[in-house]
C-alpha atoms as an extended CHARMM CRD file, in Angstrom:
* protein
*
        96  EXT
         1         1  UNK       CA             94.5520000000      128.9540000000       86.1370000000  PROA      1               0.0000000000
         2         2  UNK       CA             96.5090000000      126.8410000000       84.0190000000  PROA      2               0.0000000000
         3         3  UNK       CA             95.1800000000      125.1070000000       81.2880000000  PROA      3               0.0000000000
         4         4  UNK       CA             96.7270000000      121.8100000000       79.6940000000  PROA      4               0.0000000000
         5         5  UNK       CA             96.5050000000      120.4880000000       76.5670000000  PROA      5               0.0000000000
         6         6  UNK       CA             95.6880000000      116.5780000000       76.9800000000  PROA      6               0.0000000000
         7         7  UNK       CA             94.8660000000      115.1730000000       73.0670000000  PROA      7               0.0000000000
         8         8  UNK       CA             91.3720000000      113.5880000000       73.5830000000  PROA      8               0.0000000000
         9         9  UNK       CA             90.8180000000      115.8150000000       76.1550000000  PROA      9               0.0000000000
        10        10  UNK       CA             87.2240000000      115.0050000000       77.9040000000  PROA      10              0.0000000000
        11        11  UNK       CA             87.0300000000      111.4960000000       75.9570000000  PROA      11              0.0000000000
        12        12  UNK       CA             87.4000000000      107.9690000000       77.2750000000  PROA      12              0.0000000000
        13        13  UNK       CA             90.6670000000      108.0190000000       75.6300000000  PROA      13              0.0000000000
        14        14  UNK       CA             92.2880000000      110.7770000000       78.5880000000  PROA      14              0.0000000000
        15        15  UNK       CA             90.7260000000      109.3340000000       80.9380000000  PROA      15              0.0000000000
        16        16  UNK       CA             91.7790000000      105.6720000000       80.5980000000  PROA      16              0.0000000000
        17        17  UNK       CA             95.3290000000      107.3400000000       80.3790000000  PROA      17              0.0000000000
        18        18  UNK       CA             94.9170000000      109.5460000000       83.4340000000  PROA      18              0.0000000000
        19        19  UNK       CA             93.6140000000      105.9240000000       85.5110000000  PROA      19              0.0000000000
        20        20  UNK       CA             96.9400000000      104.3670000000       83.9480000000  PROA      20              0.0000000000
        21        21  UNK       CA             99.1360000000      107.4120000000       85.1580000000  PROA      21              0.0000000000
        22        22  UNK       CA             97.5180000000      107.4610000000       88.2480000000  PROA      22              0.0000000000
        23        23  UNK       CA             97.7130000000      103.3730000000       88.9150000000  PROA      23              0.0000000000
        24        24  UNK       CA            101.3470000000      102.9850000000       87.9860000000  PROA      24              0.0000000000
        25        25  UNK       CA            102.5510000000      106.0520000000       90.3200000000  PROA      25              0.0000000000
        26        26  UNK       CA            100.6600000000      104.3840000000       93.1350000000  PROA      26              0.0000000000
        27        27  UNK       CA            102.2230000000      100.8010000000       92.0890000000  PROA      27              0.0000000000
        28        28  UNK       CA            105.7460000000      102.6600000000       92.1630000000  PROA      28              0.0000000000
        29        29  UNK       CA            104.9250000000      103.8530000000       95.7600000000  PROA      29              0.0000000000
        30        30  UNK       CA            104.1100000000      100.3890000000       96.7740000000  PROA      30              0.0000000000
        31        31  UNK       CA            107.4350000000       99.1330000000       95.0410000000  PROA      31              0.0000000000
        32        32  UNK       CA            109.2580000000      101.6600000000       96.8650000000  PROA      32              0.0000000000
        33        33  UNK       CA            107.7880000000      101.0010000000      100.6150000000  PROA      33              0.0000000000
        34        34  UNK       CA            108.1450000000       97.3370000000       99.9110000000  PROA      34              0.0000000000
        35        35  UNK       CA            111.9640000000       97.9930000000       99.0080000000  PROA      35              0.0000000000
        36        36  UNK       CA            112.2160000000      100.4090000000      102.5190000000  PROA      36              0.0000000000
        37        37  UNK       CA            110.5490000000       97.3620000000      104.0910000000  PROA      37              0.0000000000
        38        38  UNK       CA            112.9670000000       95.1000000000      103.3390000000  PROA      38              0.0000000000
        39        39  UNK       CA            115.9870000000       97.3970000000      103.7110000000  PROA      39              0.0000000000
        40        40  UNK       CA            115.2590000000       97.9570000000      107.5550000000  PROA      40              0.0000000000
        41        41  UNK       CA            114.9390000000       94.3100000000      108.1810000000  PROA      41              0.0000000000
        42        42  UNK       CA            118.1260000000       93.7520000000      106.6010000000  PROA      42              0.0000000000
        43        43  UNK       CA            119.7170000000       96.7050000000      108.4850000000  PROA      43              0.0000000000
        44        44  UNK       CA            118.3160000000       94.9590000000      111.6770000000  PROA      44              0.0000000000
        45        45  UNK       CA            120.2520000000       91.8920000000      110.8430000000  PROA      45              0.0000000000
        46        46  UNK       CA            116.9560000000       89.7140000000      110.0920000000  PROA      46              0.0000000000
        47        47  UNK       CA            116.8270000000       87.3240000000      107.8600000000  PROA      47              0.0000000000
        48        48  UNK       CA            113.7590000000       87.4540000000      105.2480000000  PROA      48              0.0000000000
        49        49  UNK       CA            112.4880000000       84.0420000000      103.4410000000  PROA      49              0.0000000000
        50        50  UNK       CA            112.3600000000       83.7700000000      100.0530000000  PROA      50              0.0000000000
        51        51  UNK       CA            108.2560000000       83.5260000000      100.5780000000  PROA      51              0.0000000000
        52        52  UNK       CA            108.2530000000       86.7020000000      103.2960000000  PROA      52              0.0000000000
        53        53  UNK       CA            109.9310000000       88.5590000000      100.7710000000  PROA      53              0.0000000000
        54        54  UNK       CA            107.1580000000       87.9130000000       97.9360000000  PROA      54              0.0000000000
        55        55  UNK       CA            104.6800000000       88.2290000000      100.1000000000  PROA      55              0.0000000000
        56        56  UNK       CA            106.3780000000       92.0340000000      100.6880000000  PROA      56              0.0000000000
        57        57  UNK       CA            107.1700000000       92.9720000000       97.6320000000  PROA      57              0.0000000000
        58        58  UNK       CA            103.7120000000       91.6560000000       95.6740000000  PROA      58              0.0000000000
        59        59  UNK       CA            101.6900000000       93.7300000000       98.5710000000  PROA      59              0.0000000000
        60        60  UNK       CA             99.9220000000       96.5170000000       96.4370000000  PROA      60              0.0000000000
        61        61  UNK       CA             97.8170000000       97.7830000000       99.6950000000  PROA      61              0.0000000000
        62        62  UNK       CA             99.5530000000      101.1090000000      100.4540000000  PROA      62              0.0000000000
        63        63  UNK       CA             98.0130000000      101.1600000000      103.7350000000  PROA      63              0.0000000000
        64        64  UNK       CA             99.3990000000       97.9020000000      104.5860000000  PROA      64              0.0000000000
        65        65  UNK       CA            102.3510000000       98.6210000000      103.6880000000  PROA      65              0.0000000000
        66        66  UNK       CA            102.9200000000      101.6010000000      105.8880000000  PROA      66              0.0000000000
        67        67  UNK       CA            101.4750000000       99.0790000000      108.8650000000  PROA      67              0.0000000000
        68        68  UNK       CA            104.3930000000       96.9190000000      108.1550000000  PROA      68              0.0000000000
        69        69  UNK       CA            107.1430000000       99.4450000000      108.2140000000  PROA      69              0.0000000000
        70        70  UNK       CA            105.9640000000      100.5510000000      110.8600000000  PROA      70              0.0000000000
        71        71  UNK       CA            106.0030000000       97.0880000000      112.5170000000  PROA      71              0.0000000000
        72        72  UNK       CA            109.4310000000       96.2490000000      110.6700000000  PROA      72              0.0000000000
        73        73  UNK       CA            111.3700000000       99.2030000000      113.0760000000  PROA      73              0.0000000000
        74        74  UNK       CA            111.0160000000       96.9630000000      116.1660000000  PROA      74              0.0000000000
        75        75  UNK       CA            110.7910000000       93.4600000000      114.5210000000  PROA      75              0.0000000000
        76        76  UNK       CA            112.9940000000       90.7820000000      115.8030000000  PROA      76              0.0000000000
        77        77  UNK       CA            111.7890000000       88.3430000000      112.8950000000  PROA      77              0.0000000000
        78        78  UNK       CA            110.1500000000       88.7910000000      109.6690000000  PROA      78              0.0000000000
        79        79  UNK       CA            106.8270000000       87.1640000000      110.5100000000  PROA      79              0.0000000000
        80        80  UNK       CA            106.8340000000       89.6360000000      113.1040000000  PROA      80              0.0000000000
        81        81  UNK       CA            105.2730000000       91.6900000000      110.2410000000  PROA      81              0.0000000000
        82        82  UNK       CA            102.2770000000       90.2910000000      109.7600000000  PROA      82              0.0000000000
        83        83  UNK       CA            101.6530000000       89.5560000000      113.7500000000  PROA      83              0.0000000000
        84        84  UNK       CA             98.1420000000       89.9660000000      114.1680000000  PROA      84              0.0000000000
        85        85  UNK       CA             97.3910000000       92.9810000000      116.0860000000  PROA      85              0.0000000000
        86        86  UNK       CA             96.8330000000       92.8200000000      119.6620000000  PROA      86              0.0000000000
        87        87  UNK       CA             95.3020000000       95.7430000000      120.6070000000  PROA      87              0.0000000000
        88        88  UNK       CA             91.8420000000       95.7430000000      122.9190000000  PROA      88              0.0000000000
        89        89  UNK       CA             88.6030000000       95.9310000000      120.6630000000  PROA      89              0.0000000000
        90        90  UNK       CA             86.6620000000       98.6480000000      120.2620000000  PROA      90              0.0000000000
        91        91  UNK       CA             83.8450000000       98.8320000000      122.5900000000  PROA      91              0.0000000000
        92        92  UNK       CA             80.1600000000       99.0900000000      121.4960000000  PROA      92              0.0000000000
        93        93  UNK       CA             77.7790000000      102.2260000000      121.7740000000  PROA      93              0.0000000000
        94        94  UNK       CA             77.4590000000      102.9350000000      125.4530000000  PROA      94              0.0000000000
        95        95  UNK       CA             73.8230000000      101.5550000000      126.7780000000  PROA      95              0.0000000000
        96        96  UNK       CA             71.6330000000      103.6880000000      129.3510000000  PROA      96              0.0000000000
């Protein structure tokens, strides 16, 4: 086991700085998937608006994110991002 030496350590003080750490390496993942985003639609040739583009890079959802580089690899246009999803609902509980 490894122990650290945090000064503060157990107080408000750590953790407040622990939430901080934690919140800007997620922020810096967003950043980055945003910037991968915007890379493949620019590979692809597709233009992005200057509105598409905030709306990309101010996204914070990680999650999100991911759904939209994931759409971006077969996009034609930007907008084709946020297409609504058309896949079939899921169905209720089965009834007897």
């Amino acid at each position: 086991m490894v122990a650290t030496y945090f000064p503060g350590r157990g107080t408000l003080f750590e953790e407040t700085y622990l939430e901080g750490e934690a919140k800007g390496k997620a922020e810096g993942k967003a950043e980055d998937r945003a910037a991968l985003i915007l890379r493949v639609l620019e590979k692809h040739g597709i233009p992005v608006p200057e509105n598409t583009r905030e709306r990309i890079t101010s996204c914070t959802d990680l999650d999100t994110l991911i759904h939209w580089f994931d759409r971006s690899l077969t996009a034609t246009t930007a907008e084709d991002l946020f297409a609504e999803d058309r896949e079939i609902p899921e169905s209720g509980p089965e009834q007897t």
